[in-house]
Backbone as JSON Lines, residues from 0, in Angstrom:
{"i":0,"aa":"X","n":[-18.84,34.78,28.15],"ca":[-19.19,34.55,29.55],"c":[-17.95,34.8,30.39]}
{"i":1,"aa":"X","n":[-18.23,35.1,31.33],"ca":[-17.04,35.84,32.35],"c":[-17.62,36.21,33.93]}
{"i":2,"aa":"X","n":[-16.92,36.37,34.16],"ca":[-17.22,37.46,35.64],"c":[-16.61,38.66,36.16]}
{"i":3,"aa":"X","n":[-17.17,39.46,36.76],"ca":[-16.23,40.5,37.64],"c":[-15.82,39.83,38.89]}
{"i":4,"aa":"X","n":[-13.99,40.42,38.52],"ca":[-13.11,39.67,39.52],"c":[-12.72,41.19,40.53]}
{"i":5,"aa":"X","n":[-12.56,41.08,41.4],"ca":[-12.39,42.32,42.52],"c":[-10.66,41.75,43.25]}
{"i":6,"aa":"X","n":[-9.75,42.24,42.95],"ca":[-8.52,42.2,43.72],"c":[-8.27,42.55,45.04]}
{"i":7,"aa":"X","n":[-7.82,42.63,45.96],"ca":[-7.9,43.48,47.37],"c":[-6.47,42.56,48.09]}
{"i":8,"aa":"X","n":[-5.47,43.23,48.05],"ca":[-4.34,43.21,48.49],"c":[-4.47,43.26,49.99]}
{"i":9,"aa":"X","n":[-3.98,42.36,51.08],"ca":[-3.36,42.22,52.22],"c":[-2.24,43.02,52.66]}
{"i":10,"aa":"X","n":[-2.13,44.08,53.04],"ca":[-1.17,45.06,53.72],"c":[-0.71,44.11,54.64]}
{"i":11,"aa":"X","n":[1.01,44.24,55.18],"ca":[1.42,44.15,56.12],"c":[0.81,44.0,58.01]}
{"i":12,"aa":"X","n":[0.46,45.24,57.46],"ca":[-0.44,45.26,58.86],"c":[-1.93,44.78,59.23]}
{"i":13,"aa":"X","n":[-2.13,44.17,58.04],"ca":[-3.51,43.68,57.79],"c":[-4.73,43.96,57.25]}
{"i":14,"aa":"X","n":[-4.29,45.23,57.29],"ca":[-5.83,45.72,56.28],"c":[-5.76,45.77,54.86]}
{"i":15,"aa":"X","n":[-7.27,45.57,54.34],"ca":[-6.97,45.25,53.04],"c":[-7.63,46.3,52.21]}
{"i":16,"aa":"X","n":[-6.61,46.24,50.84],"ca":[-7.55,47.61,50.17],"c":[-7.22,46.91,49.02]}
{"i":17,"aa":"X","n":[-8.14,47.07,48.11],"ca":[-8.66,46.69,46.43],"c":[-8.07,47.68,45.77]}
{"i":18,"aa":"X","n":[-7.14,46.59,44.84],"ca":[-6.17,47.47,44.23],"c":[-6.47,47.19,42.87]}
{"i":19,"aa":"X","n":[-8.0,46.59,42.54],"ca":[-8.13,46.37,40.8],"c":[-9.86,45.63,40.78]}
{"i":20,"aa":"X","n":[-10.72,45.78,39.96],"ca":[-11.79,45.41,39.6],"c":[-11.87,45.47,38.1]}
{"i":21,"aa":"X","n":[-12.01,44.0,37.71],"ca":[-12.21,44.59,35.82],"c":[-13.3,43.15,35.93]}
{"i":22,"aa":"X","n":[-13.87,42.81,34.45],"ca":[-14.6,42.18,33.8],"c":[-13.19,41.2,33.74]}
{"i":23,"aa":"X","n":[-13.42,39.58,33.86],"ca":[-12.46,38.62,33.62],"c":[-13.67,38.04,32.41]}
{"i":24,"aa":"X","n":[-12.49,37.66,31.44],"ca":[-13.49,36.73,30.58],"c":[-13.19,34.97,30.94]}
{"i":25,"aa":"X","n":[-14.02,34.19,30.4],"ca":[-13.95,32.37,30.91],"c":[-12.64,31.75,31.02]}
{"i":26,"aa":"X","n":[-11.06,32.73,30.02],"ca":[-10.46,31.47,30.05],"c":[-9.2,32.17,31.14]}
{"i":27,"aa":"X","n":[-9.74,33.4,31.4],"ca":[-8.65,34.62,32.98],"c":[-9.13,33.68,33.99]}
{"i":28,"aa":"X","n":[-10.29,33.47,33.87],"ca":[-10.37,32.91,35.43],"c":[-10.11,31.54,35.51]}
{"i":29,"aa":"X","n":[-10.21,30.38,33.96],"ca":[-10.05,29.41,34.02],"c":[-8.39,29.32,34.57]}
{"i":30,"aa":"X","n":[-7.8,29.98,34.18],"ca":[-6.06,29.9,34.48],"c":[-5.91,30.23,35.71]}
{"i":31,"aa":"X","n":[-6.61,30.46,36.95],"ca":[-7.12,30.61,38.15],"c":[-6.25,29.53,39.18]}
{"i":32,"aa":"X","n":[-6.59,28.13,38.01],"ca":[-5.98,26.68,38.5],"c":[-4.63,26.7,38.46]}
{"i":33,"aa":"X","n":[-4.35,27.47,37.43],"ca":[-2.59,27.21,37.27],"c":[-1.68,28.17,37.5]}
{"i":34,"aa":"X","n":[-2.33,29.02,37.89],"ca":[-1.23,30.8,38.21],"c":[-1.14,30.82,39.92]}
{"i":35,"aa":"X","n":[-0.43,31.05,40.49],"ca":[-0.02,31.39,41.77],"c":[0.07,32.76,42.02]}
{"i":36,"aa":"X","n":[0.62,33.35,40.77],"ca":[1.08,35.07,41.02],"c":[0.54,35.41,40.0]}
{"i":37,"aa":"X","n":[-0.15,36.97,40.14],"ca":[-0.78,37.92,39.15],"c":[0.24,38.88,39.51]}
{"i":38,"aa":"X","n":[0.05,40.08,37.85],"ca":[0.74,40.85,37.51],"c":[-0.52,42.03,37.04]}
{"i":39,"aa":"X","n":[-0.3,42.98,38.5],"ca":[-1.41,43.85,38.29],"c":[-0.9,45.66,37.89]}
{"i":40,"aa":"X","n":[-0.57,46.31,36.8],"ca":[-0.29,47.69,37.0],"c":[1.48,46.99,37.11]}
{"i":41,"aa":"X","n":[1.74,46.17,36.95],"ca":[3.63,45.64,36.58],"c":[3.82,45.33,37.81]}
{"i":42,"aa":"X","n":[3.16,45.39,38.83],"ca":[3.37,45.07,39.9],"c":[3.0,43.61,40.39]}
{"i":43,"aa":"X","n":[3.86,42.55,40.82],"ca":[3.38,41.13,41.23],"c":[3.03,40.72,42.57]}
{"i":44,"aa":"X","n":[2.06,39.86,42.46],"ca":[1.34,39.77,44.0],"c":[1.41,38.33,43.85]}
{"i":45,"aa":"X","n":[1.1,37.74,44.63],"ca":[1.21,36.22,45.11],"c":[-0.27,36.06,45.27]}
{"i":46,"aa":"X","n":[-1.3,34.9,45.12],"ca":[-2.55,34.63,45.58],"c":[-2.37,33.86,46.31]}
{"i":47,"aa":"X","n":[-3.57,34.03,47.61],"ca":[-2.99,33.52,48.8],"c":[-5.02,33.28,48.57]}
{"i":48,"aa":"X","n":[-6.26,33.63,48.35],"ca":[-7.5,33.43,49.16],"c":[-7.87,33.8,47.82]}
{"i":49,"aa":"X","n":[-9.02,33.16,47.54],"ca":[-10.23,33.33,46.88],"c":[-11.53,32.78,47.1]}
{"i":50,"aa":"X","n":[-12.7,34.29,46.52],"ca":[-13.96,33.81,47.49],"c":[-15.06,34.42,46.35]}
{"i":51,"aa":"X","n":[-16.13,33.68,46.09],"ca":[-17.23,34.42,45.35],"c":[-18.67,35.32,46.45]}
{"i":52,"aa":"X","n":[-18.48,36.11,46.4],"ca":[-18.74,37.1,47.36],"c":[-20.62,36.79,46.23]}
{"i":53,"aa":"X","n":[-21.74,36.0,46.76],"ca":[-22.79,36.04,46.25],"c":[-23.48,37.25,46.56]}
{"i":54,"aa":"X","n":[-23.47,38.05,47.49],"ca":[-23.89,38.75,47.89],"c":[-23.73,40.46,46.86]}
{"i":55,"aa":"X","n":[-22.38,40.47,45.87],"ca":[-22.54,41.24,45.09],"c":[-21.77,40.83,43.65]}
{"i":56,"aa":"X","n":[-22.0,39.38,43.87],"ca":[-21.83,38.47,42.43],"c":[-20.72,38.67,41.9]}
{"i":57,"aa":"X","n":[-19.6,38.74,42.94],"ca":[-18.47,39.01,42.26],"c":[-17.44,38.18,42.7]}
{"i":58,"aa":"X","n":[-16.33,37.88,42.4],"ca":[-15.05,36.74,42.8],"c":[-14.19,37.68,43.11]}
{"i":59,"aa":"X","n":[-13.68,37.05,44.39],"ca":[-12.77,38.1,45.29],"c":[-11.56,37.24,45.03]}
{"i":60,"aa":"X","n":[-10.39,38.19,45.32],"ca":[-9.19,37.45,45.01],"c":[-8.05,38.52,46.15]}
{"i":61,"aa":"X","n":[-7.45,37.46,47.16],"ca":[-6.77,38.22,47.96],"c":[-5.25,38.16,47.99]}
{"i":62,"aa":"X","n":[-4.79,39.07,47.78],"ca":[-3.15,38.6,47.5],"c":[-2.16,39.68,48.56]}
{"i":63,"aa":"X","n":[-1.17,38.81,48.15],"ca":[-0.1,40.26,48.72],"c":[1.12,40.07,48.06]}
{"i":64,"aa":"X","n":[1.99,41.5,48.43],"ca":[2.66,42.24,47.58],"c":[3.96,40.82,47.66]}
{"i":65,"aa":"X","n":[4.9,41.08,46.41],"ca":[6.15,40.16,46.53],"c":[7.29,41.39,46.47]}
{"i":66,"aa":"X","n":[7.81,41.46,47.09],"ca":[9.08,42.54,47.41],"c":[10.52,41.82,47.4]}
């Protein structure tokens, strides 16, 4: 059991573009509670918003870049 998780990064200037969609299995998203920063493509983002988007059954996750 799992879900599809949808990434979508916060640009600077505000717009946002999805920088990852995969299948999460029960215990990716359980660690949800205890991670602050994901490591997507070696690249680290900070989580700042998360939302289950019912409308296409998927968990949104909004981050931005750490430089």
């Amino acid at each position: 059991m799992g879900g599809n998780v949808v990434i979508i990064e916060k640009m600077e200037n505000g717009d946002l573009v999805q920088i990852d969609e995969r299948d999460w299995n029960t215990w990716m998203i359980a660690m949800l509670e205890h991670a602050n920063y994901l490591l997507v493509l070696d690249k680290e983002y900070e989580m700042v918003e998360g939302r289950l988007n019912v409308n296409t059954g998927k968990m949104e996750i909004m981050v931005i870049s750490i430089r």
